[in-house]
LOVEX-684111 format. One line per 4 residues: number of its first residue (from 1); their letters; for each residue x, y, z of C-alpha. Coordinates in steps of 0.001 Angstrom, whole numbers, always signed. Each point is the difference from the previous one (the first is absolute). Layout:
REM residues N
NUM = A = X:Y:Z; ...
REM end
This chain:
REM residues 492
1 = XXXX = +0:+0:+0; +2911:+2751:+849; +1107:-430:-3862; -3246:+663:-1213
5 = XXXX = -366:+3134:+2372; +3027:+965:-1585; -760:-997:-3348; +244:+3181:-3160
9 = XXXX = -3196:+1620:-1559; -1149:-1965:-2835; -230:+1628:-3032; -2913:-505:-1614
13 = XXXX = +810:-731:-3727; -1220:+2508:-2983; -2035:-4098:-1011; -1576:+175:+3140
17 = XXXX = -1079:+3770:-71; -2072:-379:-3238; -1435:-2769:+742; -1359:+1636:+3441
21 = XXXX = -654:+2554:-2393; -2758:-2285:-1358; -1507:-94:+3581; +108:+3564:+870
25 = XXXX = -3547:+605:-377; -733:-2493:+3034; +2335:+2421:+2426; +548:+2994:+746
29 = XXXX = +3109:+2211:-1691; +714:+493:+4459; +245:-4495:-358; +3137:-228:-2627
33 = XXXX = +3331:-874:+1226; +1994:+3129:+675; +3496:-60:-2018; +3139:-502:+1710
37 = XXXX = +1408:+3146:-896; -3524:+1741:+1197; +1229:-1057:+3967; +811:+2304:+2307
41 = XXXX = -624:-1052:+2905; +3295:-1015:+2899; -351:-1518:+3327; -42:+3733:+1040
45 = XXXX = -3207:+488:-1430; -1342:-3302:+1761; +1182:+1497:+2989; -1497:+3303:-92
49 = XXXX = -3028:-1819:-1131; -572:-2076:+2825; +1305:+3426:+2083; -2828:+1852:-1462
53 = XXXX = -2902:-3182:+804; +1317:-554:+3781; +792:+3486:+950; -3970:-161:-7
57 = XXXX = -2921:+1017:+2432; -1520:-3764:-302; +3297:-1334:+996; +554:+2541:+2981
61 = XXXX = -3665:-694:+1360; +691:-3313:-195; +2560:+301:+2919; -2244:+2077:+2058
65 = XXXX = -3296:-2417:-806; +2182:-2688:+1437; +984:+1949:+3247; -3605:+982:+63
69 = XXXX = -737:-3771:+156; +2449:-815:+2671; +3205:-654:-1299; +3216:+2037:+1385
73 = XXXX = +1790:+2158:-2444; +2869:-2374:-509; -2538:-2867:-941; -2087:+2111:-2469
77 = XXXX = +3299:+955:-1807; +1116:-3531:+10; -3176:-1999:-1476; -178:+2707:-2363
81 = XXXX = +3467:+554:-1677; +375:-4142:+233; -3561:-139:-2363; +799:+2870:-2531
85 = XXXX = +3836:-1923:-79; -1788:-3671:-281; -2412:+1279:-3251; +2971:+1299:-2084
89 = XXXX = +545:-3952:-547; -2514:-114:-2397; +290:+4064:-1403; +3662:-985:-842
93 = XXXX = -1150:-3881:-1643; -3011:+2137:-2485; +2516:+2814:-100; +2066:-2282:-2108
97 = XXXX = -2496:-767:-3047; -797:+4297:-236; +4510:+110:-348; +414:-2783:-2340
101 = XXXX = -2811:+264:-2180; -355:+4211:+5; -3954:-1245:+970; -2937:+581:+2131
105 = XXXX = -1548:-1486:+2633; -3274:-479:-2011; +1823:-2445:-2535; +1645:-1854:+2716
109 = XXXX = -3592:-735:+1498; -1176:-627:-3119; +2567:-2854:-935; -826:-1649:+3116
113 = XXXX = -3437:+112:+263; -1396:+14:-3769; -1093:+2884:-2137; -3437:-448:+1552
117 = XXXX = +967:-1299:+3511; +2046:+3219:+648; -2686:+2062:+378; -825:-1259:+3439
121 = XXXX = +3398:+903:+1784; +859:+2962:-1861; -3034:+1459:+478; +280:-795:+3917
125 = XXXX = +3593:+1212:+156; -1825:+3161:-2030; -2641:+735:+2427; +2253:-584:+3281
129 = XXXX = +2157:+2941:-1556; -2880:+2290:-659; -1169:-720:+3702; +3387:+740:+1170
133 = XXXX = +356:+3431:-2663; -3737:+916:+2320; +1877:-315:+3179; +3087:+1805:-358
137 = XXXX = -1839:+2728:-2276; -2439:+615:+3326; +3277:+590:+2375; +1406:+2360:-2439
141 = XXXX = -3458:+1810:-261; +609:+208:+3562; +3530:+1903:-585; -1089:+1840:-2130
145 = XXXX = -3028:+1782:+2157; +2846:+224:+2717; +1653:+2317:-2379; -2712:+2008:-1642
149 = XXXX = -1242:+520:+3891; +3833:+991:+726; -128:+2412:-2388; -3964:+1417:+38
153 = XXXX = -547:-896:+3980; -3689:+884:+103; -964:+827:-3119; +488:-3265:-1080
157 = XXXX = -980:-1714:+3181; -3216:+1562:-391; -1165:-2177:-3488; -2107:-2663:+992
161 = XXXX = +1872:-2384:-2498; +3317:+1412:+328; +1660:-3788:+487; -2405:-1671:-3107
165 = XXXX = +1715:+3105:-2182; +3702:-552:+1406; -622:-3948:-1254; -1357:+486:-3167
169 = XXXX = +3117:+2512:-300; +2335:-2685:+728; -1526:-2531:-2200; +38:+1755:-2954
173 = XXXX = +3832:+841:+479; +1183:-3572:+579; -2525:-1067:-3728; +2217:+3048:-1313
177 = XXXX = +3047:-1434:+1157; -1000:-3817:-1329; -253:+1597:-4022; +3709:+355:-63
181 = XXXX = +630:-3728:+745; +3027:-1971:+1295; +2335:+2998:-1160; -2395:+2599:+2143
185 = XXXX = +233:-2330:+2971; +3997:-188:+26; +778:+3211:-228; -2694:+522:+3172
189 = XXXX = +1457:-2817:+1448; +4049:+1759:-266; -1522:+3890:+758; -2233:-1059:+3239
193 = XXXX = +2570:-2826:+1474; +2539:+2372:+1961; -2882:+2396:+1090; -1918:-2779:+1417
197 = XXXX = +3024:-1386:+2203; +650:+3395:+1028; -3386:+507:+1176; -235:-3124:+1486
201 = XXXX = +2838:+375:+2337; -1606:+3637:+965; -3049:-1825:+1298; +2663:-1758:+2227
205 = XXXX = +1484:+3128:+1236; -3277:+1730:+998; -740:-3171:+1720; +3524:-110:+1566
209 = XXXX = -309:+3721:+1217; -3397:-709:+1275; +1455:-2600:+2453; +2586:+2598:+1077
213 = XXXX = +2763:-1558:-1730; -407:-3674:+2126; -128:-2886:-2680; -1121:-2320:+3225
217 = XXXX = -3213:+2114:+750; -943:+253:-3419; +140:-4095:-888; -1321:-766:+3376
221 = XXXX = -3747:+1970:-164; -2514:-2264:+576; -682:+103:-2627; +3247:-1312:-1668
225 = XXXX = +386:-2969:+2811; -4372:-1063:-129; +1082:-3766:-378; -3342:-461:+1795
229 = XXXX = -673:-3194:-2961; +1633:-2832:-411; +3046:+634:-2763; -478:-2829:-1654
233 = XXXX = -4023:+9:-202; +406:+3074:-1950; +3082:-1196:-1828; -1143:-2383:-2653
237 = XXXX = -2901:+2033:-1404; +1611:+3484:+535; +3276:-1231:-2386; -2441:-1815:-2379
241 = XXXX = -1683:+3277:-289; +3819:+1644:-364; +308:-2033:-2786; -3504:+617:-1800
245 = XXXX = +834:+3776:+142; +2522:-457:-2589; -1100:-3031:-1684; -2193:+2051:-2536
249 = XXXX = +3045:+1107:-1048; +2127:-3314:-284; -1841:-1273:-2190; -225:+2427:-2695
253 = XXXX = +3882:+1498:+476; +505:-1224:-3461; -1543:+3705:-999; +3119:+1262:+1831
257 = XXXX = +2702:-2316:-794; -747:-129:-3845; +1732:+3453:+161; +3505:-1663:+1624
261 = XXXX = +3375:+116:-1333; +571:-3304:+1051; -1645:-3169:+2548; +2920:+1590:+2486
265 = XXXX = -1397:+3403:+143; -3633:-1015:+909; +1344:-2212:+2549; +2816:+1909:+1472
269 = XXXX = -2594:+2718:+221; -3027:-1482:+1243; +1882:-2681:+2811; +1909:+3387:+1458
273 = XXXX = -2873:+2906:-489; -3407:-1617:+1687; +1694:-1016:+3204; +2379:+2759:+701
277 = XXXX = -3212:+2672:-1382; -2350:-2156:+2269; +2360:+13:+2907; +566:+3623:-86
281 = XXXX = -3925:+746:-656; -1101:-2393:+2921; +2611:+2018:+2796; -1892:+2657:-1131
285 = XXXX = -3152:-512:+39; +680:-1307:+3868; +1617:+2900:+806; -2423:+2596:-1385
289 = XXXX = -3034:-2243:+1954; +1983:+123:+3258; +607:+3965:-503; -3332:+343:-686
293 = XXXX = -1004:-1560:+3398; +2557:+2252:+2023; -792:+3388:-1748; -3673:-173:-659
297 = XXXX = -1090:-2982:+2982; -1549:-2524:-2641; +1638:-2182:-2407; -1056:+959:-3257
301 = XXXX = +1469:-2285:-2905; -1794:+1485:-3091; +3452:+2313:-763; -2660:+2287:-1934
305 = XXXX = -2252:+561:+3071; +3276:+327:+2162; +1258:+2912:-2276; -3081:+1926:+1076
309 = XXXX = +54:-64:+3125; +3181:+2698:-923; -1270:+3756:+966; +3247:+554:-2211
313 = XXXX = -1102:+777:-3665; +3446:+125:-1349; +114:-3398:+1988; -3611:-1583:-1428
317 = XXXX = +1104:+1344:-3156; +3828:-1382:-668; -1301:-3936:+2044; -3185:-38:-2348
321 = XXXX = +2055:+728:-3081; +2570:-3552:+1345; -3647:-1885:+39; -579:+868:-3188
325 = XXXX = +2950:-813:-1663; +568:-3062:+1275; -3847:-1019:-376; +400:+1021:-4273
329 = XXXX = +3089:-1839:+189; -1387:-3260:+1352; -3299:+443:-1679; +622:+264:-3606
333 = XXXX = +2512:-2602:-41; -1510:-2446:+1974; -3318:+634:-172; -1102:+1668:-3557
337 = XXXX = +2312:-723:-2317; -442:-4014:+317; -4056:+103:-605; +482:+2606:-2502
341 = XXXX = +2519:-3043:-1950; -2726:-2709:+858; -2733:+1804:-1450; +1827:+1331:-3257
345 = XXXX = +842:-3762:-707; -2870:-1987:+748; -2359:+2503:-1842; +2911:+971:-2490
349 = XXXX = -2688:+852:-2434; -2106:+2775:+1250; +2021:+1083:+3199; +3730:+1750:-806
353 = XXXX = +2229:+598:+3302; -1531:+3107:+862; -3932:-713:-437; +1145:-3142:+2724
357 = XXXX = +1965:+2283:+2171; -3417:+1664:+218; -2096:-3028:+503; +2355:-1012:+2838
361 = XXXX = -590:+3090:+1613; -3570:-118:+184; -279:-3463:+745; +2220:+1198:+2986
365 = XXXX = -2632:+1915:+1951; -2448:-2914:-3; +2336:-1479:+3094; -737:+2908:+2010
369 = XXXX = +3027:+851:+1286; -965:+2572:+2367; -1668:-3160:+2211; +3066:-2346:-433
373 = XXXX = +2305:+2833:+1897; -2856:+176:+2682; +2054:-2298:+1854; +3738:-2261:+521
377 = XXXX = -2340:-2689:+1023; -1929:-407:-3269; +2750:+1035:-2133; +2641:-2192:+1373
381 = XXXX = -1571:-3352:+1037; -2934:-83:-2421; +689:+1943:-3129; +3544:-1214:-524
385 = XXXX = -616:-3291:+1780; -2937:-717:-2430; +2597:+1229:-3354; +2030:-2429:+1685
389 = XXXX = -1925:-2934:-1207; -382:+1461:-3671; +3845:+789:-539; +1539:-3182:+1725
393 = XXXX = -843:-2363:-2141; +202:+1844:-3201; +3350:+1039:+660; +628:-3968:+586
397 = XXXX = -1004:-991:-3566; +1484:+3064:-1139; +3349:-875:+1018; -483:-4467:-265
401 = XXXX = -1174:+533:-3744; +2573:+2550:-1485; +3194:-1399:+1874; -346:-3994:+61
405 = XXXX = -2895:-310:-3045; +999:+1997:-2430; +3874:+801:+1638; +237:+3313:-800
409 = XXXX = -245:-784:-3732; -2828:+1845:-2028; -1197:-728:-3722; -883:+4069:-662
413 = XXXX = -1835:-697:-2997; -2598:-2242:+1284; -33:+2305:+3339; -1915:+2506:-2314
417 = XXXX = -2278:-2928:-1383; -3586:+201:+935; -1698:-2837:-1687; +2773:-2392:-561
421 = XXXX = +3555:-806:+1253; +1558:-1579:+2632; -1247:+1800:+3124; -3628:+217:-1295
425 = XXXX = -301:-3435:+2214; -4168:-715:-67; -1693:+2302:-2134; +1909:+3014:+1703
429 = XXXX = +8:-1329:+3478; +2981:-1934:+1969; -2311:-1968:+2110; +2330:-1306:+2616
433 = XXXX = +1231:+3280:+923; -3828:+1426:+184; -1275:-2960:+2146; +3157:+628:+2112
437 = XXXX = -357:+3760:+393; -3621:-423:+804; -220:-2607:+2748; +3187:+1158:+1735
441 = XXXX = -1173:+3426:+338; -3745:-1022:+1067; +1759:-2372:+2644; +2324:+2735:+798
445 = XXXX = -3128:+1935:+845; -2740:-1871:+894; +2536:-1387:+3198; -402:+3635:+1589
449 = XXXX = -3768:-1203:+1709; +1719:-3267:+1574; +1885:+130:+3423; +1450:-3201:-1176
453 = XXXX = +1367:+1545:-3275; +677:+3702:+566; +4157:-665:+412; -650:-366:-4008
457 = XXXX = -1926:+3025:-743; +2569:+2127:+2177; +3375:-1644:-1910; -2733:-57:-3127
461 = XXXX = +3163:+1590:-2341; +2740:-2258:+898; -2615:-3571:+129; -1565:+1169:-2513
465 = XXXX = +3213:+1267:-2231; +1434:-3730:+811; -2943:-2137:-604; -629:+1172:-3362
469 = XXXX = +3343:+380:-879; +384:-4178:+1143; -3672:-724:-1328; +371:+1419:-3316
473 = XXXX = +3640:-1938:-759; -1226:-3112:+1042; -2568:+81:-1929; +1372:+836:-3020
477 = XXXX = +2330:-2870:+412; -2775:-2354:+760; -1544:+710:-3349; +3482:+124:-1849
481 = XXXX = +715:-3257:+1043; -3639:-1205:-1338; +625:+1886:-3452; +3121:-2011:-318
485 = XXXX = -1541:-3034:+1467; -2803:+674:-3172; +2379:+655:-2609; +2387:-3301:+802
489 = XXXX = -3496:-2096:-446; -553:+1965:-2909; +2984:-801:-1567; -15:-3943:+291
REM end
């Protein structure tokens, strides 16, 4: 496996490019391979990439939902830098079709799960995005009415839908942002990555000075030492849920990677960036809650209602602007882009890149987002935990199908095949990997109402990831070994 990580770009021959050229009209011009020479992208990039998704408000209320739930600040920092470390297994293993083939994540789904069949997870891993591009669009809203208050006080305070306006602001900037593609999002990526770690380690100063300059006082609230649960009650479903907060992500990282210089600089940059940016993010996060607690007497770990509090409106103003940033940063990426490239491909025929980026953004306030940030609880332990169970097991057949089925190796011609070829399987439709998909993720699910079976629901990615991943080699072997079986008969 290390030689293939390593392995050169293919270059697709000039053969091979008109005869996808015959295909074209069943994709989207956004679903061709992207040259060699057309790559830009080092392990830099990759690095400020993952800087711009985990310098994050999701990620830093996911330290403070923990502490909120009883963890102590150490423990919350662990479970969740160990889960965003664990899913770059398989965002590195999908990274590595996008760098060798220049292609997206829709074509990988689609040569493992059939023309037809790929509907189903794409258009799952679609709609998880657009839920997630709801979310982080409501927290910048939230920003961004810090600001306009900062700067109007009253005047602004005083419109009934003040904070409606501020969101609808903020989600037409990041579907701005989204038109200029992968090229928009690097250069946001390179401009916002120093100003967010600069910002970030102000929100540790302010916390520092609040505690008078004593590191001891300030990671010893009681907040920051609750422990009042069991550690390791709240272990197994709080780092599943770790994990599901990037998984969306995992699985399409082709989108990213197709961009890379080489298989090293998607790997170098993705195994050093998420748990160094997640690290950094998490101290945060605990730090700013704890500060919080000290200056203001409650522990407030929505950053954007923290910021606030501030009678400062230089203060509001300059904090609001770091939520911001980093929420476009994370968003687009890992949240808009991806549906946008679903859409585009699936419907290549009367949706281009843009007319999807829109569609995702609509279909984005149908999750209400504004009731999923209503509490740690529900966003933690049951929104995540229950995304769990969907992205598990399709990262598992993800991963078991393109490295030990296929190993690595890709016919491109018959990848852009929609009525014939080699991965149309059963009229369009790899049934093994549906039926696995399917009953692994209603098991993963359904074992959430048992006493008896809740330890699966709460480790729902990792059982799930393995058991499909086992589940859908074996079997494919099994019915290997009765094709050949078949064909020896045949033959006498």
């Amino acid at each position: 496996m290390f030689g293939l990580i390593n392995d050169k770009i293919r270059n697709i021959s000039s053969a091979e490019i008109n005869n996808i050229n015959e295909y074209r009209n069943c994709l989207s011009q956004d679903s061709m391979p992207i040259a060699e020479s057309a790559r830009t992208w080092t392990s830099w990039n990759y690095f400020t990439l993952w800087l711009g998704m985990m310098i994050s408000i999701p990620v830093y209320m996911l330290a403070s939902g923990l502490i909120s739930k009883g963890m102590n600040w150490w423990q919350a920092v662990l479970v969740i830098v160990l889960g965003h470390t664990l899913v770059m297994v398989p965002a590195v293993a999908l990274g590595h079709f996008g760098t060798k083939y220049g292609a997206s994540f829709a074509l990988l789904s689609k040569m493992i799960f059939g023309p037809v069949g790929n509907y189903l997870p794409t258009l799952i891993r679609a709609l998880l995005g657009c839920f997630w591009f709801g979310v982080q669009c409501w927290i910048g809203g939230q920003a961004v009415d810090a600001v306009l208050t900062g700067i109007f006080a009253e005047l602004w305070s005083n419109i009934g839908i003040h904070l409606w306006f501020s969101f609808g602001l903020f989600f037409i900037l990041n579907i701005y942002i989204a038109y200029h593609g992968a090229e928009g999002i690097r250069f946001l990526q390179n401009l916002a990555a120093p100003i967010l770690v600069f910002l970030g380690v102000a929100v540790v100063y302010w916390a520092y000075q609040a505690a008078n300059g004593d590191w001891n006082q300030l990671l010893t609230t009681t907040v920051a030492e609750q422990g009042h649960i069991s550690f390791w009650l709240l272990f197994f479903p709080a780092l599943s849920a770790m994990i599901a907060f990037d998984g969306t992500l995992a699985l399409n990282t082709s989108d990213f990677t197709r961009n890379a210089v080489s298989q090293k600089a998607q790997v170098v940059g993705q195994l050093i960036g998420a748990p160094i940016m997640t690290l950094f993010i998490c101290l945060v996060g605990v730090i700013g809650t704890n500060g919080s607690l000290i200056v203001f007497g409650e522990a407030i770990w929505n950053p954007a209602e923290l910021v606030a509090r501030f009678d400062n409106p230089f203060v509001v103003i300059i904090f609001s602007m770091f939520i911001i940033l980093a929420t476009i940063t994370t968003n687009i990426a890992g949240n808009l882009v991806p549906p946008g490239m679903v859409f585009s491909s699936l419907f290549a025929k009367h949706l281009s890149y843009k007319k999807a980026i829109i569609l995702a953004s609509f279909l984005a306030l149908l999750g209400q987002p504004w009731s999923v940030l209503a509490d740690p609880d529900n966003y933690i332990f049951v929104v995540l935990g229950n995304l769990a169970a969907f992205l598990g097991p399709m990262a598992g057949i993800y991963m078991a199908s393109y490295w030990f089925e296929h190993k690595t190796e890709v016919d491109f011609v018959d990848l852009y095949k929609v009525t014939e070829g080699r991965y149309y399987y059963c009229k369009g439709v790899n049934v093994t990997a549906i039926v696995c998909l399917f009953s692994i993720t209603f098991f993963c699910l359904i074992s959430q109402f048992f006493n008896v079976s809740r330890f699966i629901f709460d480790n729902s990615y990792v059982i799930g990831a393995f058991t499909a991943f086992i589940s859908y080699l074996l079997v494919i072997k099994y019915y290997d070994k009765r094709c050949n079986a078949h064909n020896a008969i045949a033959v006498r």
